[in-house]
Backbone as a chain_set.jsonl record, in Angstrom:
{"seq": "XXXXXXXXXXXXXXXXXXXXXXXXXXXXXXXXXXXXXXXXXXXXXXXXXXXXXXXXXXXXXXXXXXXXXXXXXXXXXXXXXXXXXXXXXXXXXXXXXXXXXXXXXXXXXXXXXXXXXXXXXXXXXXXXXXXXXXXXXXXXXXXXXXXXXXXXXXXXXXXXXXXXXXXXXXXXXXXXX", "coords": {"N": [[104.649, 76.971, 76.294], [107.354, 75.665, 74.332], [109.745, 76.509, 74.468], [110.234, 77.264, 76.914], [112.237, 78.188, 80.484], [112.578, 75.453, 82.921], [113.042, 75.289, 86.253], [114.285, 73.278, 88.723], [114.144, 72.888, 91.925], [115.294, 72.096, 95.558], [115.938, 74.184, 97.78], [115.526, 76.893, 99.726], [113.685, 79.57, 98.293], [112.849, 82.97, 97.176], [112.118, 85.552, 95.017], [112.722, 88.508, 94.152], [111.461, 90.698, 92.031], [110.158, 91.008, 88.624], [109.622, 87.845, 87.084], [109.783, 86.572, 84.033], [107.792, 84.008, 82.274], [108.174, 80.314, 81.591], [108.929, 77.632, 84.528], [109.285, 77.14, 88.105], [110.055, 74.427, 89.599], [108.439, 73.298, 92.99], [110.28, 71.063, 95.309], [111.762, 70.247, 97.541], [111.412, 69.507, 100.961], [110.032, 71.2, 103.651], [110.548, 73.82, 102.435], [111.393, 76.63, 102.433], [109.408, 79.71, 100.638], [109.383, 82.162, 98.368], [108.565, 85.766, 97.146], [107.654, 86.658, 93.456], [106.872, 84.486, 91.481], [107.176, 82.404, 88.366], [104.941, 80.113, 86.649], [103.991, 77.561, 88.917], [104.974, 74.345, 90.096], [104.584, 71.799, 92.473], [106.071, 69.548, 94.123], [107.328, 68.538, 96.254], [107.564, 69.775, 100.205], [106.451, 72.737, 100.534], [106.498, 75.904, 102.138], [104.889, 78.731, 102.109], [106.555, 81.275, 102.851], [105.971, 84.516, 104.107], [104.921, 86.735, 101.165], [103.664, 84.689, 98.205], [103.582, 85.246, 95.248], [102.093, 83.763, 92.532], [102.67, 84.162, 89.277], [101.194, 83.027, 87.053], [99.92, 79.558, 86.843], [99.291, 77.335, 89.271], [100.482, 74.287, 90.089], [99.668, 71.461, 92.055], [101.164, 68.563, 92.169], [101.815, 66.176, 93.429], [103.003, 67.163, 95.815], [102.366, 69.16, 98.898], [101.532, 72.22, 99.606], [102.189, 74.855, 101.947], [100.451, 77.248, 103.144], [100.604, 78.701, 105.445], [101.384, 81.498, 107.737], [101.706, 83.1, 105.83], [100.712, 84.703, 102.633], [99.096, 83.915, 100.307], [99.028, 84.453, 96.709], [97.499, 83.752, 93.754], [97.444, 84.08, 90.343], [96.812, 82.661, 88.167], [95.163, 79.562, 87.732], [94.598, 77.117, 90.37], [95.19, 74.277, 90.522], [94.786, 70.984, 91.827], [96.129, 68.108, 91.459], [97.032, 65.72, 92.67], [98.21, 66.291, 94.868], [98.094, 68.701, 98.035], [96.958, 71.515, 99.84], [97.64, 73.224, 102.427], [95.935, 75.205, 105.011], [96.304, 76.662, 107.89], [96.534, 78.336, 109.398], [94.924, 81.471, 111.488], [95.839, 83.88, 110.339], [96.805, 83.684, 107.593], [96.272, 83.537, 103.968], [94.893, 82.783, 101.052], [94.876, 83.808, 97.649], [92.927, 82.888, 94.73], [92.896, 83.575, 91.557], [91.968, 82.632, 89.112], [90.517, 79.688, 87.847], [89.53, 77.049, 90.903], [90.527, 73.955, 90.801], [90.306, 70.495, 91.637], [91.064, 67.123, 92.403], [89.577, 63.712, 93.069], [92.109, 62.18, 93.147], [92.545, 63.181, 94.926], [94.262, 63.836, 98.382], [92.452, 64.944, 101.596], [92.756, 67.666, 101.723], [93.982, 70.295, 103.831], [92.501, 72.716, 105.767], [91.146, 74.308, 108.112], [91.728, 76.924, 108.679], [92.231, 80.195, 108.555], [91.831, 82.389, 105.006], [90.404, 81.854, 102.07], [90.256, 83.253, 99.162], [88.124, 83.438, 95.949], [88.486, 83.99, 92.993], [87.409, 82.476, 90.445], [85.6, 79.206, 88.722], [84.877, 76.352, 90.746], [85.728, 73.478, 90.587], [85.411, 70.351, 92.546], [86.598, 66.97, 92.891], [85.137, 64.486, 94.294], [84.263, 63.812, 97.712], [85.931, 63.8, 99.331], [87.736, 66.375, 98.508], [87.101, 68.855, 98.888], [86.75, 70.224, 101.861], [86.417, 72.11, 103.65], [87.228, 73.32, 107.176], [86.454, 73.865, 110.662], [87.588, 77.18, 111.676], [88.215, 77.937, 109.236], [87.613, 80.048, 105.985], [85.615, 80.247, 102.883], [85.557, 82.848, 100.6], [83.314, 84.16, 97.634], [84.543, 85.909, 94.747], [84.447, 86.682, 92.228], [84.225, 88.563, 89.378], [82.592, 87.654, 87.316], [79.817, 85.466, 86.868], [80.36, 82.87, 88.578], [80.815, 79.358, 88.929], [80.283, 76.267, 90.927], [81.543, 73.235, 91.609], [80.737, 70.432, 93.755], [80.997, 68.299, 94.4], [80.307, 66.226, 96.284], [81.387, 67.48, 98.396], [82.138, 70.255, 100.575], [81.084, 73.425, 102.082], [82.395, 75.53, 104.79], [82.811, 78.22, 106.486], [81.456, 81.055, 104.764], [81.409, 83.589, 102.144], [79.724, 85.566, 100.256], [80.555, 87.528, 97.933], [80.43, 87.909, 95.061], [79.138, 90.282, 92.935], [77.392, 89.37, 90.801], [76.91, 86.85, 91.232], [77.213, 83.12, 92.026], [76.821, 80.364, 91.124], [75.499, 77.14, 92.114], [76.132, 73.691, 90.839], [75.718, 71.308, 92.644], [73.483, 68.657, 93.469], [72.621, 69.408, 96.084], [74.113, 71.672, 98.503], [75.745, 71.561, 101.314], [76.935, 73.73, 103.717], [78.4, 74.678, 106.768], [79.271, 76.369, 108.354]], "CA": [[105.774, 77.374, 75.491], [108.46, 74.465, 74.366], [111.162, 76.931, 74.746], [110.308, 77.737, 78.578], [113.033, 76.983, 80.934], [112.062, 74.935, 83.563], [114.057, 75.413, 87.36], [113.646, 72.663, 89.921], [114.944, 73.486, 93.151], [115.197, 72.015, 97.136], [116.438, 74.964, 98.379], [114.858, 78.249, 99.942], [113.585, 80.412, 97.054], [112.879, 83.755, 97.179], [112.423, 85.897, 93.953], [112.439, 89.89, 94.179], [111.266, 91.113, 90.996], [109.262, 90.173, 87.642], [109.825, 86.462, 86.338], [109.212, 85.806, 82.9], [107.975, 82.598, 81.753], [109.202, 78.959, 82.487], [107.999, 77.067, 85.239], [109.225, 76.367, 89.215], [109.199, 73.113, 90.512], [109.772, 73.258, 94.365], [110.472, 69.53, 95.432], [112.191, 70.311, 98.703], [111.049, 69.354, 101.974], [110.169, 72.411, 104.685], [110.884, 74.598, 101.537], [110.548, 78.449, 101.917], [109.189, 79.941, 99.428], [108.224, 83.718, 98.989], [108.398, 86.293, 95.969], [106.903, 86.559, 92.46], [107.637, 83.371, 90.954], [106.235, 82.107, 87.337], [104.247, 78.666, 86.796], [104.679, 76.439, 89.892], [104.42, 72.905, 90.164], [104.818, 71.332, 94.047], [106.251, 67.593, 94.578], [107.984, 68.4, 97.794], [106.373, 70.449, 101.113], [107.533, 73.984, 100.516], [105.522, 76.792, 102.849], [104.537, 80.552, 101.863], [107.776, 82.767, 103.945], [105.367, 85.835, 103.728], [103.946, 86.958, 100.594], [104.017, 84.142, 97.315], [102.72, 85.816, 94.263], [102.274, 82.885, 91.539], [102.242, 84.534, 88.426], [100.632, 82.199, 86.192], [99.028, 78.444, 87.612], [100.049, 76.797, 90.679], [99.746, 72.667, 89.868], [99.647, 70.521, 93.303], [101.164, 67.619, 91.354], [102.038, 65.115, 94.079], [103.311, 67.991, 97.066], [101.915, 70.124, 99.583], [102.099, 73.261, 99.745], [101.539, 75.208, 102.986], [100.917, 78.607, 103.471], [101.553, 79.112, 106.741], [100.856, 82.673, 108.445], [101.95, 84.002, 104.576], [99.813, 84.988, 101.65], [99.463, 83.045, 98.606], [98.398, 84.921, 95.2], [97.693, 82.903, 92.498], [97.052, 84.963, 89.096], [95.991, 81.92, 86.89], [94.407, 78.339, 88.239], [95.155, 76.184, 91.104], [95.132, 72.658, 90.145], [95.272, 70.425, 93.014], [95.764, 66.928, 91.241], [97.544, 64.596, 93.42], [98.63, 66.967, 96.135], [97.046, 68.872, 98.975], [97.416, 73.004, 100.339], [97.414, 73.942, 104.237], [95.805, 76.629, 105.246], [95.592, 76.226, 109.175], [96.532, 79.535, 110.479], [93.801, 82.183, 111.211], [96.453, 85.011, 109.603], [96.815, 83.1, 106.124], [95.333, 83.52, 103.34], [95.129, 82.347, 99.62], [93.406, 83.948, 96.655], [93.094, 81.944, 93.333], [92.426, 84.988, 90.565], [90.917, 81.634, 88.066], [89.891, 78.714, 88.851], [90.444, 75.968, 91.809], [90.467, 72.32, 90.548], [90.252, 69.343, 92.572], [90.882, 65.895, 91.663], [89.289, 62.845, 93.268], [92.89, 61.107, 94.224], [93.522, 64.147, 95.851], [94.134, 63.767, 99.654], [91.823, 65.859, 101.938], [93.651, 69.276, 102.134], [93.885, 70.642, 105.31], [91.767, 73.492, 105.312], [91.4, 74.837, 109.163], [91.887, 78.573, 109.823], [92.612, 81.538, 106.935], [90.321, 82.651, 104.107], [90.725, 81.498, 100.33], [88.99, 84.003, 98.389], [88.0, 82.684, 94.738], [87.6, 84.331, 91.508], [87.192, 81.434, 89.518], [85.337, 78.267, 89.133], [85.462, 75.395, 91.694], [85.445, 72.013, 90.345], [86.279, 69.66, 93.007], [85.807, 65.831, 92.187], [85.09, 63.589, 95.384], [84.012, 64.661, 98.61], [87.534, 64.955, 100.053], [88.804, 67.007, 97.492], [87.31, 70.422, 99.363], [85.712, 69.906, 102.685], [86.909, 73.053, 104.89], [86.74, 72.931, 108.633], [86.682, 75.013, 111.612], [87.324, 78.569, 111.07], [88.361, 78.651, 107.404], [86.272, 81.318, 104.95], [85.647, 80.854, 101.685], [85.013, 84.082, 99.895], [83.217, 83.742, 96.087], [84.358, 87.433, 94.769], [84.371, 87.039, 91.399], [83.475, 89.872, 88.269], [81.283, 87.312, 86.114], [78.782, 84.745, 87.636], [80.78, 81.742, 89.195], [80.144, 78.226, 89.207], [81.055, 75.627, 91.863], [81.106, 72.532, 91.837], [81.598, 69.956, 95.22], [80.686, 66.666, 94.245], [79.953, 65.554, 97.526], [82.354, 68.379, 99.095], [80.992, 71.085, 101.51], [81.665, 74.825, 102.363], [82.315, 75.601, 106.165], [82.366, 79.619, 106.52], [81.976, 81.328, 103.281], [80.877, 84.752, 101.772], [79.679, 85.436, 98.658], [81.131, 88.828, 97.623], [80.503, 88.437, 93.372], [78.253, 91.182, 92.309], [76.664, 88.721, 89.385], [76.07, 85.866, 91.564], [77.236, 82.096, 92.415], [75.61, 79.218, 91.12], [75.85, 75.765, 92.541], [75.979, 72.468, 90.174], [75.289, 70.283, 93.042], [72.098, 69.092, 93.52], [72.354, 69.752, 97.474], [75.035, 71.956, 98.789], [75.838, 71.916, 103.032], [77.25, 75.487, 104.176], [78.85, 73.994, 108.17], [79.443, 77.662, 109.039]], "C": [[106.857, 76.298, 75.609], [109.359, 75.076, 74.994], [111.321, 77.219, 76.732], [111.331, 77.095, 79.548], [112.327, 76.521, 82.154], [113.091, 74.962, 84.873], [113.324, 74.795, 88.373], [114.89, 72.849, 90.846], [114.402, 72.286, 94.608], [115.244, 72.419, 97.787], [115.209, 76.368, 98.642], [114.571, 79.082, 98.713], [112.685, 81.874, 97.344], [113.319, 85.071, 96.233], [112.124, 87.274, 94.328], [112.822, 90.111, 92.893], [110.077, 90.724, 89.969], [110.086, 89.257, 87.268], [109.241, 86.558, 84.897], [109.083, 84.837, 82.282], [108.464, 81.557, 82.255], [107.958, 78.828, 83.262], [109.495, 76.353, 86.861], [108.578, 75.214, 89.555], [110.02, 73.435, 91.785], [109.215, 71.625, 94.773], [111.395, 69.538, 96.517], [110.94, 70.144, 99.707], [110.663, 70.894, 103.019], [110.973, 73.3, 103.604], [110.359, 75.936, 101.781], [110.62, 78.94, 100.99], [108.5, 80.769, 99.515], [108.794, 84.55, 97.391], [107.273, 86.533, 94.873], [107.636, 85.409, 91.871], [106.411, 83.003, 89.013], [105.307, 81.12, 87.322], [104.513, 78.033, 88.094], [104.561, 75.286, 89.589], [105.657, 72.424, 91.593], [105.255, 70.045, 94.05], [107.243, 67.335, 96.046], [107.064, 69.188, 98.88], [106.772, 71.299, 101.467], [106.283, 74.462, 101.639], [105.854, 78.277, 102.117], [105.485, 80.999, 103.019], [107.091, 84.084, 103.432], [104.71, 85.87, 102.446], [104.463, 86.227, 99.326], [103.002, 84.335, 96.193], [103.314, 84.581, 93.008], [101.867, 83.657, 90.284], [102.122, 84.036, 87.185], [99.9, 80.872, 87.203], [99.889, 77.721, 88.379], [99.484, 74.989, 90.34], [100.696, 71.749, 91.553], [99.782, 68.728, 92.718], [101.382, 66.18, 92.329], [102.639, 65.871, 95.841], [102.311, 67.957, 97.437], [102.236, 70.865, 100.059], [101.27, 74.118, 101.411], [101.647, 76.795, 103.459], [100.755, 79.437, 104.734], [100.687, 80.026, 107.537], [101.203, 83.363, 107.034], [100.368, 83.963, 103.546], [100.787, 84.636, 100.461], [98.652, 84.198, 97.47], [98.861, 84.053, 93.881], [96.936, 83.283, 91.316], [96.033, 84.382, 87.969], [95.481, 80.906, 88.255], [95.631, 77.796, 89.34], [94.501, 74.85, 90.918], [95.475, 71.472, 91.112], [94.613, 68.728, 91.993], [95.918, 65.819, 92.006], [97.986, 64.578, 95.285], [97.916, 67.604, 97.078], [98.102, 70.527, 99.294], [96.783, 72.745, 101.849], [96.859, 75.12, 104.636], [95.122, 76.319, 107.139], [96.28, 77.145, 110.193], [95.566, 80.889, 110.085], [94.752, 83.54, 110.349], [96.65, 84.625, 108.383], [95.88, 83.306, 105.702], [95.888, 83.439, 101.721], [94.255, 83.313, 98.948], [94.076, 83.49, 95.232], [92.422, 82.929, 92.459], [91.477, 83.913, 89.327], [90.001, 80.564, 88.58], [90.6, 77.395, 89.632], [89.487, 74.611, 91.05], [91.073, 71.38, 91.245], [90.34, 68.427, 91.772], [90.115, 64.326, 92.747], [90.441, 62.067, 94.487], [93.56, 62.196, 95.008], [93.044, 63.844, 97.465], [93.336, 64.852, 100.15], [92.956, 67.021, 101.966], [92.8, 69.579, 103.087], [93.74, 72.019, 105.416], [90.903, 74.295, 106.665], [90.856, 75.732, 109.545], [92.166, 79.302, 107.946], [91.202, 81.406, 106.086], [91.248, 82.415, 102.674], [89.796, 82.231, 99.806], [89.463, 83.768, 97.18], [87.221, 83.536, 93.669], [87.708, 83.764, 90.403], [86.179, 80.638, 89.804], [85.642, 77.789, 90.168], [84.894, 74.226, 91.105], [86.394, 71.286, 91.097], [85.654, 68.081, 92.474], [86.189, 64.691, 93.217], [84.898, 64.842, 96.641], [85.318, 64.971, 99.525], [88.113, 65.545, 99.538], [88.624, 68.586, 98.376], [86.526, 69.908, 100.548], [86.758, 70.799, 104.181], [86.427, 72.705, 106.221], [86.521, 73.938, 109.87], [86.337, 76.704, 111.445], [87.716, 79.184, 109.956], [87.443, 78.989, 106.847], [86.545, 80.681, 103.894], [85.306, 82.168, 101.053], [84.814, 83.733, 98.221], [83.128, 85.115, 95.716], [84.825, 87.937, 93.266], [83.625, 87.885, 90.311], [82.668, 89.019, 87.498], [80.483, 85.931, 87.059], [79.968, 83.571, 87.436], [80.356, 80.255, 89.215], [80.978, 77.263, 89.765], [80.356, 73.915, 91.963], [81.708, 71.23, 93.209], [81.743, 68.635, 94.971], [81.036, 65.788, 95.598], [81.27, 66.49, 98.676], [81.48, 69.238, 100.124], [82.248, 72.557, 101.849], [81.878, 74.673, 104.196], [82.006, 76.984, 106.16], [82.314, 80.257, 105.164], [80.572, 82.981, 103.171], [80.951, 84.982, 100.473], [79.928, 87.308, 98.409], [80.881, 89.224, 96.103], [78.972, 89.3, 93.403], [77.283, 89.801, 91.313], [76.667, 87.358, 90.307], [77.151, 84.364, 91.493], [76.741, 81.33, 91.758], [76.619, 77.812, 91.398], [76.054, 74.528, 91.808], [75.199, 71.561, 91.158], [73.702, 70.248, 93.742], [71.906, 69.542, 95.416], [73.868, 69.847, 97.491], [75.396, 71.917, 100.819], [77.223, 72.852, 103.008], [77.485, 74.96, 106.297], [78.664, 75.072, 109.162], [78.379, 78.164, 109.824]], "O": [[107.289, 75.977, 76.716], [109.899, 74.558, 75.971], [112.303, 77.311, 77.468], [111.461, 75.873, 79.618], [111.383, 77.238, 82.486], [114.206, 74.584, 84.513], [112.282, 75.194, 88.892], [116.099, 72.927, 90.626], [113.291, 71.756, 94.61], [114.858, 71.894, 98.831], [114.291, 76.683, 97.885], [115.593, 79.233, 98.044], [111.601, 81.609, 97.865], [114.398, 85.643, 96.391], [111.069, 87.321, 94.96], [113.954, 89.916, 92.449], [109.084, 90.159, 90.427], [111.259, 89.57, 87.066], [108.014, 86.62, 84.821], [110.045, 84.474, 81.604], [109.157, 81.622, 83.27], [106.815, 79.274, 83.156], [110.326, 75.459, 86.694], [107.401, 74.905, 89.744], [111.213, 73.682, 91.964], [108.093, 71.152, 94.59], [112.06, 68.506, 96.43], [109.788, 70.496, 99.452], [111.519, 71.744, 102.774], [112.143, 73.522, 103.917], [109.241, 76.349, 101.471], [111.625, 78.866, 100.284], [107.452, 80.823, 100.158], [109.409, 83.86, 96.578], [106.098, 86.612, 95.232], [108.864, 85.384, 91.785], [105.26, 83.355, 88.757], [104.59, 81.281, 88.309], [105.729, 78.06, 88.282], [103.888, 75.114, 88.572], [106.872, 72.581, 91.717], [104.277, 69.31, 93.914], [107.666, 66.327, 96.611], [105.874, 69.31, 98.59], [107.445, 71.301, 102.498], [105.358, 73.722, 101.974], [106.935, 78.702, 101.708], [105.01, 81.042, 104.154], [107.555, 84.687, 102.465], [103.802, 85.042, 102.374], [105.548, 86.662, 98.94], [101.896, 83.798, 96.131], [104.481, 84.456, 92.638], [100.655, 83.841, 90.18], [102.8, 84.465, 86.252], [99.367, 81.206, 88.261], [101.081, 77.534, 88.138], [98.313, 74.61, 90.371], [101.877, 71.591, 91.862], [98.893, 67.88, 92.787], [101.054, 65.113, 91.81], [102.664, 65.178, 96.858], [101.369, 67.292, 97.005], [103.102, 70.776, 100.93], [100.117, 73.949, 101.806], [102.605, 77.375, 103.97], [100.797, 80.661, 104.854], [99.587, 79.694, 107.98], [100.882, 84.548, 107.129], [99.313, 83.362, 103.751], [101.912, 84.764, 99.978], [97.543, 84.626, 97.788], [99.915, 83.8, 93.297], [95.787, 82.85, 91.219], [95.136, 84.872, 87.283], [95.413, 81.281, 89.426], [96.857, 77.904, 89.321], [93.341, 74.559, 91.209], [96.634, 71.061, 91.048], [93.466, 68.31, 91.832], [95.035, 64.962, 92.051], [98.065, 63.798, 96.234], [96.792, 67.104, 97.133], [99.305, 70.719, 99.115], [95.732, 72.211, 102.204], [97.558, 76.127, 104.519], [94.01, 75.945, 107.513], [96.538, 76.913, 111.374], [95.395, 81.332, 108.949], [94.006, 84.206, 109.63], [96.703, 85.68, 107.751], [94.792, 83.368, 106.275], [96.95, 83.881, 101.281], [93.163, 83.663, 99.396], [95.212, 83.639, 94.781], [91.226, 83.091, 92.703], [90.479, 84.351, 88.754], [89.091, 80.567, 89.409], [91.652, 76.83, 89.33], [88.284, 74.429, 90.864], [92.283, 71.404, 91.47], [89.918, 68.508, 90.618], [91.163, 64.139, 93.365], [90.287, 61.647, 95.634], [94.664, 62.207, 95.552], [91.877, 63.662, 97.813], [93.304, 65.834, 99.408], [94.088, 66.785, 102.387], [91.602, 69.379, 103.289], [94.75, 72.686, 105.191], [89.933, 74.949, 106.28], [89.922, 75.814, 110.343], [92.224, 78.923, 106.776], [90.139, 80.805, 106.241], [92.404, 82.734, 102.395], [88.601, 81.961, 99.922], [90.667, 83.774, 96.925], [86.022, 83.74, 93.475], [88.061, 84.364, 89.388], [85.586, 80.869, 90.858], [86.522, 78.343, 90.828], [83.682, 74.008, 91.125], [87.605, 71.253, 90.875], [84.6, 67.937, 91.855], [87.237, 64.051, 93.133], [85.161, 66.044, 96.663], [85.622, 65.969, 100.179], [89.3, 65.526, 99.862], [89.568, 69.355, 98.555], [85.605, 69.136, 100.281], [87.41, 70.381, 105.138], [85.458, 71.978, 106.44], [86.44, 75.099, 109.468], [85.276, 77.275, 111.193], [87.678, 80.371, 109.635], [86.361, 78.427, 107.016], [87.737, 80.416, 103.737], [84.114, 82.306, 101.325], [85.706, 83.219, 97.546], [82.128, 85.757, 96.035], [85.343, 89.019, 92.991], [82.395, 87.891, 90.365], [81.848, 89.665, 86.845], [81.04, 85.682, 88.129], [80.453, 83.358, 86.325], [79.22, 80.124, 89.672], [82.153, 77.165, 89.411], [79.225, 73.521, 92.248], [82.894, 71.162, 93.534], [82.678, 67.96, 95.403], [81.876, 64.904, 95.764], [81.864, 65.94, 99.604], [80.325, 68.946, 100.433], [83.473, 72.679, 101.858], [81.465, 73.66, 104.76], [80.842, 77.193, 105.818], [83.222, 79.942, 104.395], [79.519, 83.265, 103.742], [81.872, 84.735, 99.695], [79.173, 88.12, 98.944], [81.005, 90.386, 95.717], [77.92, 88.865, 93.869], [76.144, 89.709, 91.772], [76.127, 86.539, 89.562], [78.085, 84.592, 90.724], [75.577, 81.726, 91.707], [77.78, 77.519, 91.11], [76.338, 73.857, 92.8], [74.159, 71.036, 90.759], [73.008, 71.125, 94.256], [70.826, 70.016, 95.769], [74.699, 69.063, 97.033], [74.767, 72.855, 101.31], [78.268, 72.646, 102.391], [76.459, 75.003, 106.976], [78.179, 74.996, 110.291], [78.498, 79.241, 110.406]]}, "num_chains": 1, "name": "protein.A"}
């Protein structure tokens, strides 16, 4: 939408209520960041303060975002082009309601501890774009058959939860867990 307004911020943000429309940029440093917020887009290194409901797509344009010991909800896509997400406490946790996209010049994201459960695609593109570690979950718990792709990426713990099934693109997948 042309008309959308657009609100970039440095500061703590914290929205109680519905947002309509537009688009958050947070571009602060050690940024808290908690509520229902609309579009995001990251170029600073905000963290999840408890529970950050994105209601629409979360774009990882050159930030990182870190969600902490909070919970991320993300309604539409997470787009990780340039930037990188944290997830390196075992009480965190993300879920992406579309799909997660990776890019190539994306830095490894740091990918630890917590569970990302995914009802979308996964197209990542290079092998550091997804390459979980330790005791991070994936969960695949989407309503229509899923498709993932790693391109030289790898799962670590992961559970497949979709009724209708998974399928892989790559021709060999490694599962660490």
């Amino acid at each position: 939408d042309l008309d959308a307004p657009t609100l970039t911020t440095t500061k703590a943000l914290e929205i109680d209520g519905a947002t309509v429309g537009g688009t958050v940029v947070l571009a602060g440093d050690g940024q808290a960041v908690g509520g229902a917020l609309p579009d995001v887009s990251v170029t600073g290194s905000p963290f999840a303060n408890g529970a950050l409901t994105v209601e629409g797509s979360l774009h990882l344009d050159s930030g990182e975002l870190d969600e902490r010991t909070g919970q991320v909800f993300v309604t539409g896509d997470l787009n990780v082009n340039a930037g990188a997400f944290r997830m390196n406490s075992a009480e965190g946790m993300m879920q992406v309601d579309a799909n997660l996209m990776l890019s190539s010049s994306s830095p490894a994201s740091s990918l630890t501890a917590g569970v990302l459960r995914l009802g979308g695609n996964v197209q990542a593109s290079g092998a550091i774009a997804f390459a979980p570690s330790l005791d991070h979950t994936t969960i695949f718990d989407g309503s229509v058959q899923q498709t993932v792709l790693l391109d030289g990426g790898h799962l670590q713990n992961v559970l497949f939860a979709n009724p209708v099934g998974v399928a892989f693109l790559d021709a060999n997948v490694v599962i660490r867990g």
